[in-house]
C-alpha positions in Angstrom: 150.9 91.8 93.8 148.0 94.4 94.8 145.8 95.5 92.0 143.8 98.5 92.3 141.2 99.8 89.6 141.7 103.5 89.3 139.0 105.8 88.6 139.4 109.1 86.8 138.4 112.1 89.1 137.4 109.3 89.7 140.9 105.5 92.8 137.7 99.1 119.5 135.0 98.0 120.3 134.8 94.6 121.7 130.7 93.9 122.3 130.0 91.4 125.4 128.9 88.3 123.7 127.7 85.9 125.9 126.2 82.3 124.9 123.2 82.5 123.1 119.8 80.5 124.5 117.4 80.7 121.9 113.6 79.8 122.4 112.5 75.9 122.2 113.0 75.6 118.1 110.1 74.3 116.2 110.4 72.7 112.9 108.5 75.0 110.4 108.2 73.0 107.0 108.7 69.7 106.3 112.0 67.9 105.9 114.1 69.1 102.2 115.8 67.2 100.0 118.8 68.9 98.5 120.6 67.3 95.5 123.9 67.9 95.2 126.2 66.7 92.1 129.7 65.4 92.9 131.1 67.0 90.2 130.0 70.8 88.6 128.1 71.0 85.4 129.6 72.1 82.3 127.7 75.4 82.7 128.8 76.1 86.2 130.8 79.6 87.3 134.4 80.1 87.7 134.5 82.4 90.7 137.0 85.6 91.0 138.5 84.8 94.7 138.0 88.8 94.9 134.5 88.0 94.4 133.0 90.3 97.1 135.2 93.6 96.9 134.9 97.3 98.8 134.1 100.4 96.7 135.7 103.1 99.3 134.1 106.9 98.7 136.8 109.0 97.4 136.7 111.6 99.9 137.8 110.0 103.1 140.3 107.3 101.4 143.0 109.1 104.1 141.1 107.9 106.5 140.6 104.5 105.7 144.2 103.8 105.1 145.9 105.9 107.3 147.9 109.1 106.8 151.6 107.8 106.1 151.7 104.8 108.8 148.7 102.4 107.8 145.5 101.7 109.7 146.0 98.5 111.5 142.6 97.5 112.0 141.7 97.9 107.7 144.9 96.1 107.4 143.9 93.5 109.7 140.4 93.0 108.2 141.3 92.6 104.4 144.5 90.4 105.6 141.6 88.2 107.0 140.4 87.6 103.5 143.0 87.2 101.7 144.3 84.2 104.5 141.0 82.8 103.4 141.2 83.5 99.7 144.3 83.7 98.7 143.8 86.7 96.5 143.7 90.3 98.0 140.1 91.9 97.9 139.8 94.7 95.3 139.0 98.4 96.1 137.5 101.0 93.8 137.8 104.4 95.3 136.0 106.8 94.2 132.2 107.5 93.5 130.1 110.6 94.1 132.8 112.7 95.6 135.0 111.8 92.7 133.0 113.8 90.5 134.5 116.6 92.6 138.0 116.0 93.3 140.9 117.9 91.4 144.3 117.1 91.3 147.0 119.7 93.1 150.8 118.4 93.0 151.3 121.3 96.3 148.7 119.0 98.2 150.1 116.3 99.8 147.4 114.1 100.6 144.3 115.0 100.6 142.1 118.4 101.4 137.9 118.4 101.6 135.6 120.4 102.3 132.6 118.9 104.1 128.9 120.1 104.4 127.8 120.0 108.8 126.3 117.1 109.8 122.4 116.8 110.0 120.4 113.9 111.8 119.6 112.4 108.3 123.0 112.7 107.0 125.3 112.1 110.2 128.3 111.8 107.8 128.1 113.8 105.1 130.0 113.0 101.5 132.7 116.0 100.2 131.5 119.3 98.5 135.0 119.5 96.8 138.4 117.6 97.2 141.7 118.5 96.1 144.2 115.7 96.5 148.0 115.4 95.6 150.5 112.4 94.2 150.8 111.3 98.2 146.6 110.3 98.1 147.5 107.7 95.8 150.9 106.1 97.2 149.1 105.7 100.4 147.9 102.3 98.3 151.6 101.5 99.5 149.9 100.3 102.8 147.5 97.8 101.2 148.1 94.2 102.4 150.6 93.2 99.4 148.4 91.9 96.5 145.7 94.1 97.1 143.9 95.6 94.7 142.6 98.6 94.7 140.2 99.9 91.9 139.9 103.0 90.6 141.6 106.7 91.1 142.6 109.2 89.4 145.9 109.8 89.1 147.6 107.1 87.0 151.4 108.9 87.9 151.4 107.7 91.7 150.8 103.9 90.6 154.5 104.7 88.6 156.1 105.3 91.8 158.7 102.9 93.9 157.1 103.3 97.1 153.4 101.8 95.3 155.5 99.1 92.9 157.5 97.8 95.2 154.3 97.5 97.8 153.1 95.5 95.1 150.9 97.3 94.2 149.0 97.2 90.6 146.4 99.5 88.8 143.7 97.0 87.2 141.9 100.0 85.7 140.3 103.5 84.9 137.1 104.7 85.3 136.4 107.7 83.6 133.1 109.3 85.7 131.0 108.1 88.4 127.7 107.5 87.5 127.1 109.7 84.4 123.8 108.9 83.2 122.9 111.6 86.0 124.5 114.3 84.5 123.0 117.5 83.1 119.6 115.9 82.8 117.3 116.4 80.9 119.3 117.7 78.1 122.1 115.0 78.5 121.9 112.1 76.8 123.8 108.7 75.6 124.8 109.8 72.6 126.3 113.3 74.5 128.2 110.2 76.9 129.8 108.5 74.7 131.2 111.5 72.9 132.6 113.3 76.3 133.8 109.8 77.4 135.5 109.4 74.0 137.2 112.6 74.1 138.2 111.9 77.8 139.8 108.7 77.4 141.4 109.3 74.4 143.6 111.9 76.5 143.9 109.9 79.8 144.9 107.1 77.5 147.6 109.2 75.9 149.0 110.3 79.3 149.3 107.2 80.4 151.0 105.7 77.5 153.3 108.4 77.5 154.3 107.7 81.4 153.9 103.5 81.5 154.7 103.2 77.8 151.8 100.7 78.0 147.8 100.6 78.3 146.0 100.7 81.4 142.6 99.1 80.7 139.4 101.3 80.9 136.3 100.5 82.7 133.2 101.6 80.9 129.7 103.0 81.6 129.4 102.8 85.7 126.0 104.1 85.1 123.2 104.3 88.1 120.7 102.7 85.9 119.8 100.6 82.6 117.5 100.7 80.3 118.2 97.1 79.6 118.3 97.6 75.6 119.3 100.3 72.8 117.6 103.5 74.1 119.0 105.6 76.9 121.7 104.7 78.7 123.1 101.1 78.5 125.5 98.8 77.4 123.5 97.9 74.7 122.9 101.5 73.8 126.7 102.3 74.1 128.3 99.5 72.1 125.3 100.3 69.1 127.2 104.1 69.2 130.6 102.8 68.9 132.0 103.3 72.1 133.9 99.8 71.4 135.2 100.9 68.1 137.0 104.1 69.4 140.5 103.9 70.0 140.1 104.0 73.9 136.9 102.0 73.1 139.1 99.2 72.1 140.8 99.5 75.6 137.6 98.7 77.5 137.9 95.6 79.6 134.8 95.4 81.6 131.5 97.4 82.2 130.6 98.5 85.4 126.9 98.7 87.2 126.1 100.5 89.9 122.8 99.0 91.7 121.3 99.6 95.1 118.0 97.8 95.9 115.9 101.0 95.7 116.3 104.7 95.8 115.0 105.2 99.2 116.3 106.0 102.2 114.4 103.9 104.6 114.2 99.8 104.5 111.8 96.8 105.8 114.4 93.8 107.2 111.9 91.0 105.5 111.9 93.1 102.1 115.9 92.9 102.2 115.9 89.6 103.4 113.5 88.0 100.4 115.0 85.2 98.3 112.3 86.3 95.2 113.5 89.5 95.9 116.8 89.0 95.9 116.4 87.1 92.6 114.1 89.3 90.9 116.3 92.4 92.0 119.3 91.3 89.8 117.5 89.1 87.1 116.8 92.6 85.6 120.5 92.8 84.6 120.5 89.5 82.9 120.1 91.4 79.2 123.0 94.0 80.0 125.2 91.2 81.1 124.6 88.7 78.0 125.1 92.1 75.6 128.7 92.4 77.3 129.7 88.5 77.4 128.6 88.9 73.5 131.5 91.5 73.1 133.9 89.6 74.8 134.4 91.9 77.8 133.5 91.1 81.7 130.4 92.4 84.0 130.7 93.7 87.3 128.4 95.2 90.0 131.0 98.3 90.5 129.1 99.7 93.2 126.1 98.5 95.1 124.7 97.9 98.7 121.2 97.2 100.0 120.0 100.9 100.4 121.6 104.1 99.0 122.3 107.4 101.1 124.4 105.9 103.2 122.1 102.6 104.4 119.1 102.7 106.1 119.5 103.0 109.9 118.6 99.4 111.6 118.2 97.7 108.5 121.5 97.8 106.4 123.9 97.6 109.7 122.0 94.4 110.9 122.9 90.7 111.0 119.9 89.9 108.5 121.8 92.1 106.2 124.7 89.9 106.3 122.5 87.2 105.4 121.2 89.5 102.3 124.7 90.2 101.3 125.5 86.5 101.6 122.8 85.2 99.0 123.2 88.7 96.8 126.8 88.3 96.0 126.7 84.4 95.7 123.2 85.0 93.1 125.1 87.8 91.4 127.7 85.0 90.5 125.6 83.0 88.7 124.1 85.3 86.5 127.8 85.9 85.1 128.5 89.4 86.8 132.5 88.9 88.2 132.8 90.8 90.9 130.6 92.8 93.3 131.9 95.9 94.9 129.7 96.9 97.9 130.2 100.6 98.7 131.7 102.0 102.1 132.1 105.1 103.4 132.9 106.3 106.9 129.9 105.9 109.0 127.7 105.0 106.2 125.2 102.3 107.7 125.6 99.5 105.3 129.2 99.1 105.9 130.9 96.2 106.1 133.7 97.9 108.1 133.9 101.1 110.3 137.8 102.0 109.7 138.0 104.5 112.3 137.0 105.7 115.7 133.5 107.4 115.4 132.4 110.4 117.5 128.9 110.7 116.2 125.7 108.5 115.6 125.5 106.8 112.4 121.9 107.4 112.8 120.9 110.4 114.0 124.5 112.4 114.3 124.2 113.2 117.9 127.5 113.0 119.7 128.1 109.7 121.5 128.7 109.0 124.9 132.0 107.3 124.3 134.0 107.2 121.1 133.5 104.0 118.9 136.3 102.4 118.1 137.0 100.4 114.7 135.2 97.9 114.4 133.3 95.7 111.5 129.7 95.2 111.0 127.5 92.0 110.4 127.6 92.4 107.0 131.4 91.6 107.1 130.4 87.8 108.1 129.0 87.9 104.5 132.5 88.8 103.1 134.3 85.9 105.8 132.1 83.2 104.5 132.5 83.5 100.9 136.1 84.0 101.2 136.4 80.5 102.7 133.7 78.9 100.4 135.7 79.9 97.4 139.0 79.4 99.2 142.7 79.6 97.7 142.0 77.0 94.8 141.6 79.8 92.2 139.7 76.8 90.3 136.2 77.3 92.2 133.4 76.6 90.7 129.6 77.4 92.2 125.9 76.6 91.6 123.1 77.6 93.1 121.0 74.5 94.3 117.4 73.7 93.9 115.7 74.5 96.8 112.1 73.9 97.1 111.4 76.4 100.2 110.7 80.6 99.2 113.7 81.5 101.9 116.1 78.9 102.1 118.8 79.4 99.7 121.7 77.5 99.0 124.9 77.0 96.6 127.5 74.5 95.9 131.3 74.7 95.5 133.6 72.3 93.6 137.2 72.7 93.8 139.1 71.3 90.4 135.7 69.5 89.4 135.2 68.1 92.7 132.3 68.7 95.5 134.2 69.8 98.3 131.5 72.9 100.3 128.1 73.8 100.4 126.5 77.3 101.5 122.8 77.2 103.1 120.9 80.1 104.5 117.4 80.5 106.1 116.3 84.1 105.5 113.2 84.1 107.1 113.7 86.8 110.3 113.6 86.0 113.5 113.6 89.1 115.7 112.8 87.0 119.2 108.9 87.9 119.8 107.8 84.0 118.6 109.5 80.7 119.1 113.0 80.3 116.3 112.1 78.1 113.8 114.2 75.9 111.4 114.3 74.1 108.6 115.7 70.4 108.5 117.4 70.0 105.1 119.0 66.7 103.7 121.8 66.6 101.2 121.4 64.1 98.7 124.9 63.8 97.1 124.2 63.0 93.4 126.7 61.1 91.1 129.1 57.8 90.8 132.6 57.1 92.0 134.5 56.1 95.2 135.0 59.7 96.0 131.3 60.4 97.3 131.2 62.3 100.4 129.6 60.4 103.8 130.4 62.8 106.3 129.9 66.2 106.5 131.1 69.3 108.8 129.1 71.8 109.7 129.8 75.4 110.5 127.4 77.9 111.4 127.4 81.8 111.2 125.1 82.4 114.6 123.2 85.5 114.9 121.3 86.6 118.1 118.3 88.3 116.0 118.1 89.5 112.8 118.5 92.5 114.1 121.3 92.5 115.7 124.1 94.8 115.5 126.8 92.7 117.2 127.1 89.5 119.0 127.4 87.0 115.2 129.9 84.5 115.5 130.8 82.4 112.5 131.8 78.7 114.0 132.2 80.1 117.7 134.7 83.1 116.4 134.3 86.6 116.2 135.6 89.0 114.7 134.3 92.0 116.7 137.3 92.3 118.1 139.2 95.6 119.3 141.9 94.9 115.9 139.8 92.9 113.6 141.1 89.8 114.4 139.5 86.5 114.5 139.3 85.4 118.4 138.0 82.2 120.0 138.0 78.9 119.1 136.4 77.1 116.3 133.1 75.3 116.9 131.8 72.8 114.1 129.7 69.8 114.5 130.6 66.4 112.3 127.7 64.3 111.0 126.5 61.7 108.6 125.4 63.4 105.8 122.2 61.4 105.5 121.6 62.7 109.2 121.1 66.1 107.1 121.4 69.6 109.6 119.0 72.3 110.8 119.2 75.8 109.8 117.4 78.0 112.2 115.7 81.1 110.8 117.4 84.1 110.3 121.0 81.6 110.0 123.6 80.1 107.3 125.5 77.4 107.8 128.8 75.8 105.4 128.9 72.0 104.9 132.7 70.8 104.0 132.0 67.8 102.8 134.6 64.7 103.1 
């Protein structure tokens, strides 16, 4: 079954990679000890198997699924992670150019209007879209089970080409990002009202059609205050929004979060565990005010820089690294799913859908059309796929780690230690010797099952820099349809051997 959240106006290249010979590699800190429990504690994380999901930008969602026959290579590269999974990837569509897309039953799919092209904006979002029932069946193309997030039309979801696709609306969000509307005048209070009066009617529609309740997504602010003035959760649910008849319809509260409102990025600031850490700590009141109401948290649409990415920073292997340690973090504070935003061309993509005829930096035409392809930041989405796996009983903690860049987590499947995540974030970009970190599991607990030998896989990455060239266990999946190619290369040890993790890596322990 696909799920999609809906939002109201509000849903080849193949790079030469050739062996990598990396400088002599000189231990940089001392040997760490890593405890890890054979069995979770009572506190430890369910995780979503949709964990990391794709917020798509409304305007070019023809585009990304293809215009009545679907787009192999998306197909291909969301079919990869739900083999690893087991549970399709959810897709919100929608975000700034919802806010200015109308609904036309005499359009069939799709019609924008898009500003030209500048060298700071090489791929420019919509200045209006008109879109008709057809934008919404194309969901009918998703792998089946996928589900997509939010749109705006709840009547295309009723129809036999999306059901029997298997294909199921999760939810509604009314408005993208209003906390930036009509300032200064507009305020929370002035939100809650609109959004009341809104939803009440959407809800209404919908009953009328489904003759059941769709649930509603609420807030998908920019920002938070983090208490009970200006816009919140906490500001929100002390107006009432939760005691209105759509209020009570509410099942989760979106964020949306980029690292910083600026267009241009530093690869160590982005690859910073106390960053990282200190970056979404600052939700942690927000989220404990919606877990106290009964009601789920999610990142509904983030990335590491907004406007697009910045260029050689968010479309970089160290960004996959960032991505890693930022969704798997996320998960322990108790936010359910992250949806890291795409848009074609945008720099921090995960995935480039289609052919591109322009730079994604500067706009200047390119010598030869780029095909589909993905970016390093989709090794981010690969590897906690497979760390979570198909148990839909996962559980994750973050380890103790006594080193400022080496992270790590572990995963239990049904109460049992069964994979371990580690990543080195310090950035190597190939002027100085690699270095490494030698780190030793110490497998803590009693019982026969205790784990001797472990199998390492590692996600190598040329520099940190790099836009191609990352294999995750000798595979890649820069391939011309999105396929994984090559065969697997992992490395079986003692455990009390323990591993290195060269800087600027991650590497997955399956432990047996």
């Amino acid at each position: 079954m696909v799920s999609l959240n809906l939002r109201v106006f509000l849903f080849e290249a193949i790079p030469l990679l050739a062996p990598l010979f990396w400088p002599t590699l000189e231990h940089t800190s001392p040997d760490i000890s890593v405890s890890i429990p054979l069995s979770p504690p009572s506190n430890a994380p369910t995780l979503s198997r949709s964990l990391l999901s794709f917020s798509i930008e409304q305007d070019r969602w023809v585009d990304w699924i293809g215009p009545g026959s679907r787009n192999e290579f998306f197909f291909n590269v969301l079919s990869n992670l739900k083999d690893l999974s087991g549970e399709a990837t959810r897709l919100r569509i929608g975000a700034d150019s919802e806010d200015v897309t109308n609904f036309n039953s005499a359009v069939k799919l799709s019609d924008a209007i898009f500003p030209p092209a500048t060298a700071t904006d090489p791929y420019p979002e919509a200045l209006n879209v008109i879109v008709g029932n057809g934008y919404y069946q194309l969901a009918s193309l998703l792998p089946s089970g996928e589900p997509p997030a939010l749109l705006s039309t709840f009547f295309s979801f009723s129809s036999s080409a999306v059901q029997n696709a298997g294909v199921m609306l999760q939810a509604i969000e009314i408005g993208n990002e209003p906390d930036r509307y009509k300032r200064p005048e507009w305020t929370v209070e002035d939100y809650v009202k609109k959004w009341t009066l809104f939803a009440t009617n959407v809800s209404a529609t919908i009953a009328a059609v489904s003759k059941s309740n769709v649930p509603l997504l609420g807030a998908a602010f920019s920002q938070s205050t983090h208490n009970t003035t200006g816009f919140s959760p906490q500001s929100i649910f002390e107006l009432g929004i939760l005691n209105t008849e759509p209020g009570s319809q509410i099942s989760s509260i979106s964020q949306h979060h980029y690292i910083c409102a600026c267009p241009q990025g530093v690869l160590q600031d982005v690859m910073s565990k106390p960053a990282i850490r200190g970056n979404l700590s600052q939700y942690s009141p927000d989220i404990a005010a919606v877990h106290a109401k009964g009601l789920t948290y999610i990142l509904g649409e983030t990335n590491s820089y907004p406007y697009a990415g910045a260029p050689h920073v968010s479309d970089t292997a160290g960004a996959a690294l960032w991505a890693l340690d930022y969704t798997l973090f996320a998960s322990q504070l108790g936010i359910e799913r992250i949806y890291f935003h795409e848009g074609i061309g945008f720099k921090h993509n995960f995935i480039q859908p289609m052919t591109l005829r322009r730079s994604i930096y500067d706009g200047s035409a390119l010598p030869q059309p780029l095909a589909p392809h993905i970016q390093p930041q989709y090794y981010a989405a690969i590897i906690i796929a497979e760390a979570i796996g198909p148990s839909n009983a996962t559980q994750a903690i973050e380890l103790d780690i006594s080193n400022s860049q080496v992270s790590g987590y572990a995963f239990f499947d049904n109460g049992h230690l069964k994979r371990a995540v580690l990543m080195n974030l310090n950035v190597f970009v190939g002027n100085t010797a690699r270095g490494s970190v030698h780190v030793v599991p110490s497998i803590v607990g009693y019982g026969w099952m205790a784990p001797t030998t472990m199998t390492i896989k590692r996600l190598t990455i040329p520099f940190a820099n790099s836009t191609s060239g990352v294999t995750w266990g000798g595979q890649t999946y820069e391939t011309f349809d999105g396929k994984v190619q090559r065969d697997l290369v992992v490395q079986t040890v003692p455990i009390s051997h323990g591993v290195d993790i060269h800087d600027t890596e991650a590497i997955m322990l399956i432990f047996s």
